[in-house]
N, CA, C and O atoms as a MOPAC input file, in Angstrom:
PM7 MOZYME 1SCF
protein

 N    -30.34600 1   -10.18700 1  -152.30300 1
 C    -30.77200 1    -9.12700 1  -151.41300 1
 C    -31.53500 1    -9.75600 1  -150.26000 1
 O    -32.58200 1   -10.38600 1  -150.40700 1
 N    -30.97400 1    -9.55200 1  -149.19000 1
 C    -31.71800 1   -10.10800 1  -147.87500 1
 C    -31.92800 1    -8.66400 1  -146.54200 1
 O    -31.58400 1    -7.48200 1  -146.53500 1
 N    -32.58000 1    -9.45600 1  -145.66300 1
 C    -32.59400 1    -8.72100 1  -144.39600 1
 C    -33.87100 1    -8.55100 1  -143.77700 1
 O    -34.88500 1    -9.13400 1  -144.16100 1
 N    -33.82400 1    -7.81400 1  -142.89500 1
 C    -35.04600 1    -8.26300 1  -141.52900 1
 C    -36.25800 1    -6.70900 1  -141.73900 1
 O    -35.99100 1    -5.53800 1  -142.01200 1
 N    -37.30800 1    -7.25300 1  -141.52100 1
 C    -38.24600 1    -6.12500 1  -141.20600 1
 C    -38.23400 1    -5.77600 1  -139.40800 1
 O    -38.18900 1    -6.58200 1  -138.47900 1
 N    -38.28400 1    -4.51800 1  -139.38200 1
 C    -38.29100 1    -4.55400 1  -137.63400 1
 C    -39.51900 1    -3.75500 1  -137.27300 1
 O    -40.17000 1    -3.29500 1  -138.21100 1
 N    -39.93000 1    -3.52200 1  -136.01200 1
 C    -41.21000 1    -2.95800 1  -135.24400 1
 C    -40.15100 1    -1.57100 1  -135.23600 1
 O    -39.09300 1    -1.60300 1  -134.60700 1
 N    -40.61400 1    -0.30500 1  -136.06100 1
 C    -39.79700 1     0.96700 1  -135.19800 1
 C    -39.67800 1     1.13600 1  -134.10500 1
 O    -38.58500 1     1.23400 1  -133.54600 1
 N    -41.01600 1     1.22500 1  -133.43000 1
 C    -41.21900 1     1.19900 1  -131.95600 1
 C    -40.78400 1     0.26400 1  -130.85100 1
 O    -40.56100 1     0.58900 1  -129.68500 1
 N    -40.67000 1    -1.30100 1  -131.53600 1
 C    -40.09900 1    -2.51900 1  -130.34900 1
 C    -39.24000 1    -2.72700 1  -131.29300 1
 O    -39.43500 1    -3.66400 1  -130.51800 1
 N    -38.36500 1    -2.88100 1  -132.28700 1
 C    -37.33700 1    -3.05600 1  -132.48500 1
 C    -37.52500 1    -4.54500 1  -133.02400 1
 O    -36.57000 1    -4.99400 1  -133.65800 1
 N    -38.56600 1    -5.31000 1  -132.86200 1
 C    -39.07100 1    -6.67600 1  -132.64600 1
 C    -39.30400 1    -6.86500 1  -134.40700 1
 O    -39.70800 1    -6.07300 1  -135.25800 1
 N    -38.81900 1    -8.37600 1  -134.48600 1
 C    -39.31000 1    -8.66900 1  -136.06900 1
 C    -40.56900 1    -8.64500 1  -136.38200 1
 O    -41.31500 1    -8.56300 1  -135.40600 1
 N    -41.15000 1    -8.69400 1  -137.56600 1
 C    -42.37400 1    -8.29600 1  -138.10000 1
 C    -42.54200 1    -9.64800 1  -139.27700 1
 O    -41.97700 1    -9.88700 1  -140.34400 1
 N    -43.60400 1   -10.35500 1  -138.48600 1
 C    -43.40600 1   -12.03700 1  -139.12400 1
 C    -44.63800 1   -11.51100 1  -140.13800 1
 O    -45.51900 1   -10.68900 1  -139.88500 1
 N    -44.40900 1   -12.23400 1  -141.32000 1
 C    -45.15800 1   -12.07700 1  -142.56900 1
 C    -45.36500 1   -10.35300 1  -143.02500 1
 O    -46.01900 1    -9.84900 1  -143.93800 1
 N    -44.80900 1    -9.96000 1  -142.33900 1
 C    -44.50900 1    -8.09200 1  -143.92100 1
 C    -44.15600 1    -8.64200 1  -145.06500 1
 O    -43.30100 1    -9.47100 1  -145.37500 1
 N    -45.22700 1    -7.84100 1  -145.83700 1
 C    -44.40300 1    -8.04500 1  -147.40900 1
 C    -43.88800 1    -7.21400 1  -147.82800 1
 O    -44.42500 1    -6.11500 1  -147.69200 1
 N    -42.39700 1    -7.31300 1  -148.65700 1
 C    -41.70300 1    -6.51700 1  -149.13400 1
 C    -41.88500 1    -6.72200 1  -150.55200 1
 O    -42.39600 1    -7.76200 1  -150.96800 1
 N    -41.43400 1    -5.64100 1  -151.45200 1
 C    -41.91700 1    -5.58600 1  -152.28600 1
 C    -40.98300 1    -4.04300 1  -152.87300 1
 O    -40.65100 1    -2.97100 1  -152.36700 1
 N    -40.81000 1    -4.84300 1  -154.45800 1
 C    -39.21800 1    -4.52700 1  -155.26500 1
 C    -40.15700 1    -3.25700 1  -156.25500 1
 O    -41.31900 1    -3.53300 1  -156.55200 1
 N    -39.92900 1    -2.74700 1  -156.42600 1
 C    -40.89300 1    -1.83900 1  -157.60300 1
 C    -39.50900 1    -0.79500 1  -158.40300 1
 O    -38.69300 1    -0.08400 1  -157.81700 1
 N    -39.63200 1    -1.01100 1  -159.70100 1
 C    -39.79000 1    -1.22200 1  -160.51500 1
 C    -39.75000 1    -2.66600 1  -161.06000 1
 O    -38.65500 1    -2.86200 1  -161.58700 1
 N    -40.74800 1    -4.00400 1  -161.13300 1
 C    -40.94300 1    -4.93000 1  -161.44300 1
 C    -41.89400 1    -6.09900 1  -160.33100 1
 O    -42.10600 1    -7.27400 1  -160.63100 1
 N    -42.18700 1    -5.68200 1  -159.52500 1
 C    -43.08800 1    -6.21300 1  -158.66600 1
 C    -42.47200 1    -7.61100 1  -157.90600 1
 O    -43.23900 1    -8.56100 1  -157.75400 1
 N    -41.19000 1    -7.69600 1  -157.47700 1
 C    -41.00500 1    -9.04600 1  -156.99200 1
 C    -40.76000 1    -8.06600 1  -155.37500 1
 O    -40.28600 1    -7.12200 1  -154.74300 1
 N    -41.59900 1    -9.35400 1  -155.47600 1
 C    -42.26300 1    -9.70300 1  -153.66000 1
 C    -42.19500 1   -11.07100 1  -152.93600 1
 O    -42.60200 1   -12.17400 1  -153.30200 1
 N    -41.59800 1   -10.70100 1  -151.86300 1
 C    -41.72500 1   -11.84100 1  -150.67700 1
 C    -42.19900 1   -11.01800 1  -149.54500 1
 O    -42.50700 1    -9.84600 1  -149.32700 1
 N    -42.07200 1   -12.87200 1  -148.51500 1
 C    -43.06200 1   -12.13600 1  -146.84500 1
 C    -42.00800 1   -12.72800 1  -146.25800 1
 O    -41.49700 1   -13.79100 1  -146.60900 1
 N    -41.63000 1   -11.92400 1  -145.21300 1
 C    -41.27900 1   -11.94000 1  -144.48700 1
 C    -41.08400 1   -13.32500 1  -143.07200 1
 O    -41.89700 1   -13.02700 1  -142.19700 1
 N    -40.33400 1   -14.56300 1  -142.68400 1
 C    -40.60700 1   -14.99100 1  -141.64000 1
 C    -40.88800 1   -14.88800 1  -140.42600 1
 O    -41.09400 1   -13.70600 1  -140.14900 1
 N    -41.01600 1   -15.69800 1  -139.39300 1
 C    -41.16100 1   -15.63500 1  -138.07400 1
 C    -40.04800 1   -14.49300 1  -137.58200 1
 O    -40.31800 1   -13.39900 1  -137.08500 1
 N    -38.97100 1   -14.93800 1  -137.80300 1
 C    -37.94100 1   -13.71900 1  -137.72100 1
 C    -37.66700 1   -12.30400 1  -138.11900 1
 O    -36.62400 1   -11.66100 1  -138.00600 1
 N    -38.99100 1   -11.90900 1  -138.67700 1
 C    -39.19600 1   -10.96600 1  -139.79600 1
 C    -37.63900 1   -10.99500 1  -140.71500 1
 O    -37.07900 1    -9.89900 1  -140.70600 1
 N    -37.00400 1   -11.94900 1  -141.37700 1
 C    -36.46100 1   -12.18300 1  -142.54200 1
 C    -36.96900 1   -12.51500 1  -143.88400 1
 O    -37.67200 1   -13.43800 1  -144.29500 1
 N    -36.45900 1   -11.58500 1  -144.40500 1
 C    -36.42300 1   -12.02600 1  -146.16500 1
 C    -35.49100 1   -11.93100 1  -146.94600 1
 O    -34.44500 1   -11.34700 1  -146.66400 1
 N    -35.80100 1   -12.66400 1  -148.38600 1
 C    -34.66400 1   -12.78900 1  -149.09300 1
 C    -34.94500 1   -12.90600 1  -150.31600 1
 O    -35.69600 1   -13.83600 1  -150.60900 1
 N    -34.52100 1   -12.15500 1  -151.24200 1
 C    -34.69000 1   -12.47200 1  -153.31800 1
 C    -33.14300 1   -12.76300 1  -153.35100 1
 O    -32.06200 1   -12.56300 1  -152.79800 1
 N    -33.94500 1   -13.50600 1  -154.61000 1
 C    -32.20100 1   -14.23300 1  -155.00000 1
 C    -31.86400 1   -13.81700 1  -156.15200 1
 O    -32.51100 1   -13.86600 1  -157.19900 1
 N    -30.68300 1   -13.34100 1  -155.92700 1
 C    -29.98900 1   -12.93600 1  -156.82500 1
 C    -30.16300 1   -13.06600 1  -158.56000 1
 O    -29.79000 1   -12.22900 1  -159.38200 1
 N    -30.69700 1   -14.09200 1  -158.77400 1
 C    -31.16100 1   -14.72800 1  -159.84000 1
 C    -32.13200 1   -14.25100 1  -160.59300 1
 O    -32.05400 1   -14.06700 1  -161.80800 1
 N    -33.27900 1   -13.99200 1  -159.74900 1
 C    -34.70000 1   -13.07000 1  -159.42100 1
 C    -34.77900 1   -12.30000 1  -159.41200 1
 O    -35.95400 1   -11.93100 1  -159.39000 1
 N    -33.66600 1   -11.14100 1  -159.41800 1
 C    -33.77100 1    -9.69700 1  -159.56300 1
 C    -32.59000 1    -9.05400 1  -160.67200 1
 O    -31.42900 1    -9.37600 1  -160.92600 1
 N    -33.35600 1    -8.16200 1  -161.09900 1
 C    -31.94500 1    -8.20200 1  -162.63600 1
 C    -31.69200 1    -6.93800 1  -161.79500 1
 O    -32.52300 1    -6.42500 1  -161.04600 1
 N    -30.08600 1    -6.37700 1  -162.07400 1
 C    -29.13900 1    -5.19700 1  -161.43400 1
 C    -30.38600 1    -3.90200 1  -162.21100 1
 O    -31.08700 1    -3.90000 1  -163.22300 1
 N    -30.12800 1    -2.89800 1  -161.04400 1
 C    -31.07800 1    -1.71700 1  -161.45300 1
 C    -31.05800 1    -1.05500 1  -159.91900 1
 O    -30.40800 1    -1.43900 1  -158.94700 1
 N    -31.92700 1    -0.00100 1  -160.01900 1
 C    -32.51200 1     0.77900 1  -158.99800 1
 C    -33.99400 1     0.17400 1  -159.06000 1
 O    -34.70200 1    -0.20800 1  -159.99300 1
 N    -34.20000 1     0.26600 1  -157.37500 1
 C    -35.11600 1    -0.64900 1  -156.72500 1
 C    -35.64700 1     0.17500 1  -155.41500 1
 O    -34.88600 1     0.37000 1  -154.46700 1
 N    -37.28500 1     0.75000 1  -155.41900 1
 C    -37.34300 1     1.38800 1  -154.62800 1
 C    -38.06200 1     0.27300 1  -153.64300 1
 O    -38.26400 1    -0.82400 1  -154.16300 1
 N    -38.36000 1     0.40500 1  -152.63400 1
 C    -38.30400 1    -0.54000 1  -151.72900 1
 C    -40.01600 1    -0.87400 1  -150.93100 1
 O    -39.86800 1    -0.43900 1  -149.78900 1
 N    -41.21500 1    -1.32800 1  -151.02700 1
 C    -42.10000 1    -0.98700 1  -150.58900 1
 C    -42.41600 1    -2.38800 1  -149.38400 1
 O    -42.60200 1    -3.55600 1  -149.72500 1
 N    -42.40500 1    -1.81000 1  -147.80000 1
 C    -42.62400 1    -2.70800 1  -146.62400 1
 C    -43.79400 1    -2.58600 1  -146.40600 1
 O    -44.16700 1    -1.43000 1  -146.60300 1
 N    -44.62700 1    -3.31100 1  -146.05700 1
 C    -46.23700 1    -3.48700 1  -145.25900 1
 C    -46.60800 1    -4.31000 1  -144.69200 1
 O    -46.22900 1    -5.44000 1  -144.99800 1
 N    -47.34000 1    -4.15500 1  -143.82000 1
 C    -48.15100 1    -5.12900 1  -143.24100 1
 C    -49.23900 1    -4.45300 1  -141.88300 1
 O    -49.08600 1    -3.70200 1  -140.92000 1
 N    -50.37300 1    -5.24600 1  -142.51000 1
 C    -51.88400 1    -5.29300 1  -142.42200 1
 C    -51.47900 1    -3.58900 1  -142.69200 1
 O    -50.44800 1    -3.20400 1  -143.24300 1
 N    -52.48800 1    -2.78400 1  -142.19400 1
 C    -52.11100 1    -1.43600 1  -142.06200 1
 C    -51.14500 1    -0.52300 1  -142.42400 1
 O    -51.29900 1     0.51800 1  -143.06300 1
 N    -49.74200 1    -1.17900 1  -141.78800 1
 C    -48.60300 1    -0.49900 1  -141.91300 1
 C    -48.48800 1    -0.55100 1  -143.30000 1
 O    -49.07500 1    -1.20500 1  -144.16200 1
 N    -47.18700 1     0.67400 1  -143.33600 1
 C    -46.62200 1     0.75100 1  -145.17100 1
 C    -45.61100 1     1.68400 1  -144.71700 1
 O    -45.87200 1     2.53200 1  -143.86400 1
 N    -44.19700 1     1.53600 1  -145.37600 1
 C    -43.22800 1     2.34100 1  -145.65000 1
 C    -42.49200 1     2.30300 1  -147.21400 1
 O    -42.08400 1     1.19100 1  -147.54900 1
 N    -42.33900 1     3.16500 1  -147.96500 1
 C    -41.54300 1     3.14000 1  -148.83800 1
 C    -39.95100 1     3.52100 1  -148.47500 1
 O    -39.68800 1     3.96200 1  -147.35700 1
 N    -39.10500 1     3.36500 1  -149.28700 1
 C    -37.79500 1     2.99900 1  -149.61300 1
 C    -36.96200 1     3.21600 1  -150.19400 1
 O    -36.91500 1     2.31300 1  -151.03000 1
 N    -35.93900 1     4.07000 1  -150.39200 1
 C    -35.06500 1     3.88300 1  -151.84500 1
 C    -34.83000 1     4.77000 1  -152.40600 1
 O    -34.67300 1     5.76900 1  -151.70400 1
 N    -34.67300 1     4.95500 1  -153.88000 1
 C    -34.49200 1     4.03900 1  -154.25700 1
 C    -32.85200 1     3.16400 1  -154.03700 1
 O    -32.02000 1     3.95800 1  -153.59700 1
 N    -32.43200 1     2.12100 1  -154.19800 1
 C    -31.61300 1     1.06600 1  -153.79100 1
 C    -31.31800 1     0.81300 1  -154.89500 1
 O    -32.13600 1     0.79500 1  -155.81600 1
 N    -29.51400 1     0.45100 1  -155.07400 1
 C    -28.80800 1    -0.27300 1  -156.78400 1
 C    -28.83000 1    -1.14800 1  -155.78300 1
 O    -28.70800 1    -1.06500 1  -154.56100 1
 N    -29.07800 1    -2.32000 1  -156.83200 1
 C    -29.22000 1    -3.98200 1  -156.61400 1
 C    -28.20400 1    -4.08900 1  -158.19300 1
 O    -28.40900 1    -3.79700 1  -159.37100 1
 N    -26.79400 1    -4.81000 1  -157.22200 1
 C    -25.71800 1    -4.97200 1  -158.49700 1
 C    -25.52000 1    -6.19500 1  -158.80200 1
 O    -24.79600 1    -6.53800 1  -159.73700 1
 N    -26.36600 1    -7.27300 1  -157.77200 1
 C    -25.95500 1    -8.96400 1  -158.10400 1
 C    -25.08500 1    -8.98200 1  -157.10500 1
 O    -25.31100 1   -10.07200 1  -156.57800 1
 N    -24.26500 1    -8.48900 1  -156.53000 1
 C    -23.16200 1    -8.67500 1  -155.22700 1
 C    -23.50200 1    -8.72900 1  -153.84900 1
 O    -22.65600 1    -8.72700 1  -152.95500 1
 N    -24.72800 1    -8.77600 1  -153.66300 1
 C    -25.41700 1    -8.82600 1  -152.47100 1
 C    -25.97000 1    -7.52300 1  -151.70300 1
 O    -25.16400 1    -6.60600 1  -151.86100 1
 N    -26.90100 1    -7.19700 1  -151.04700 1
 C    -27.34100 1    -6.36200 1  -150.51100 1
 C    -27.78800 1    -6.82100 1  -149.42900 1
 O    -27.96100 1    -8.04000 1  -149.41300 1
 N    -28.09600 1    -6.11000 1  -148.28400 1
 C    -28.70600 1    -6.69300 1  -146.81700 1
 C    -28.95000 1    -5.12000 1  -146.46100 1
 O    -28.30700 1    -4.07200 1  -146.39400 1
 N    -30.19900 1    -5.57600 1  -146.28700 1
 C    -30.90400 1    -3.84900 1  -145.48200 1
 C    -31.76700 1    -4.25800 1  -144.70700 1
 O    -32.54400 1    -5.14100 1  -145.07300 1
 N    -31.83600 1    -3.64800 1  -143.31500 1
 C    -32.97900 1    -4.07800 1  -142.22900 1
 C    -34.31300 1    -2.66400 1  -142.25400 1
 O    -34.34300 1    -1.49100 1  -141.88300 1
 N    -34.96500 1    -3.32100 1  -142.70300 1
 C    -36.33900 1    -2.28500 1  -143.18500 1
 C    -36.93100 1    -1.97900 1  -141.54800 1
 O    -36.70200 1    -2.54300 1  -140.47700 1
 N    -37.81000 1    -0.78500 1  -141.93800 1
 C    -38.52900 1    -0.55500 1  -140.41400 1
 C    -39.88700 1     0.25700 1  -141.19600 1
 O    -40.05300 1     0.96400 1  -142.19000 1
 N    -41.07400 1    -0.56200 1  -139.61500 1
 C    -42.28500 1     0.19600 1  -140.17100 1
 C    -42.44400 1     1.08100 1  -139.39000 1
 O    -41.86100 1     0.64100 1  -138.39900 1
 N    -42.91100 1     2.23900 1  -139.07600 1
 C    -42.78900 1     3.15300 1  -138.42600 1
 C    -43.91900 1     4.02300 1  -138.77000 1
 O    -44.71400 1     3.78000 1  -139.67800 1
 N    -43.96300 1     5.44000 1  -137.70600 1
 C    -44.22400 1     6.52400 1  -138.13600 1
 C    -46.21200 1     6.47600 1  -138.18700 1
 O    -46.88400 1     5.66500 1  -137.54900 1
 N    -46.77900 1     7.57000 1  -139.11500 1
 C    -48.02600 1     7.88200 1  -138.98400 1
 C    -48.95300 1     6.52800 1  -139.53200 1
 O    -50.01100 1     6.21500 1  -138.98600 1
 N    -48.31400 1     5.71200 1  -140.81500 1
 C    -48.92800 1     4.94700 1  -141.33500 1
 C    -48.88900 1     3.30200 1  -140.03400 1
 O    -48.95200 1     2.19900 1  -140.57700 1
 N    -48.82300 1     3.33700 1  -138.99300 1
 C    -48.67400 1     2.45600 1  -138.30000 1
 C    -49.51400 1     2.93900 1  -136.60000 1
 O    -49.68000 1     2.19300 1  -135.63500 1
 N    -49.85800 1     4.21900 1  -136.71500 1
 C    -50.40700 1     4.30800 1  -135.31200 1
 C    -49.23000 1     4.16300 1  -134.32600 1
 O    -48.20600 1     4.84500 1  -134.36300 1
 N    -49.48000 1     3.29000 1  -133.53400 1
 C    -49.23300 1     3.66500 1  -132.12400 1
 C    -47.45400 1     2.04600 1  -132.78500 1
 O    -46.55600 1     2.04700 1  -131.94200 1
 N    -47.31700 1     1.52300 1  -133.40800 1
 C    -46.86800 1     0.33600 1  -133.74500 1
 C    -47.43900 1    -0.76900 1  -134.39200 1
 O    -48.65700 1    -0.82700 1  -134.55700 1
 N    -46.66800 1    -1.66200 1  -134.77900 1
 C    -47.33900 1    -2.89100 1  -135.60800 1
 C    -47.98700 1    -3.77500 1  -134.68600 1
 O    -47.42800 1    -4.37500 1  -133.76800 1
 N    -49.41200 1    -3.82700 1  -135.04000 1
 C    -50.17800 1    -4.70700 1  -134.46200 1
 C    -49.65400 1    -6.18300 1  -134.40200 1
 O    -49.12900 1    -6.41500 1  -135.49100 1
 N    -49.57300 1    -7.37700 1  -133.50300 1
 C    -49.64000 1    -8.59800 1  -133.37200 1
 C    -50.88100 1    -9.43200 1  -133.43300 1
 O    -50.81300 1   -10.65200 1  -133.28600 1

């Protein structure tokens, strides 16, 4: 399962958001590119609701089947829990 966090408002990646898998807590952050990625290996097949943040911001997600065949979703923070956009 991979893919990019974006700014709702600039469209712009979101370097270090953590994403975060719930039911089971696997989490990564996000790069310079706002990319991330769990490996296949690391996540057993199920429904997976989806939780994005950073500093402030927060969006939930989902829930998402994760079947082992790959997934790619581009997350966005948005909306009331972010104010005006994601701070830099």
């Amino acid at each position: 399962m991979d893919g990019r966090v974006l700014d709702y408002t600039t469209w712009l990646p979101v370097e270090n958001a953590i994403v975060r898998l719930e039911p089971g807590g696997h989490q990564t952050t996000t790069d310079a590119e706002g990319e991330y990625e769990f490996l296949t290996a690391d996540v057993p097949p199920g429904e997976y609701t989806i939780i994005t943040a950073h500093e402030d911001c927060s969006n939930t997600q989902g829930p998402y089947l994760v079947d082992g065949q790959g997934l790619s979703l581009d997350l966005f923070l948005f909306g009331p829990w972010c104010d005006s956009g994601v701070r830099r």
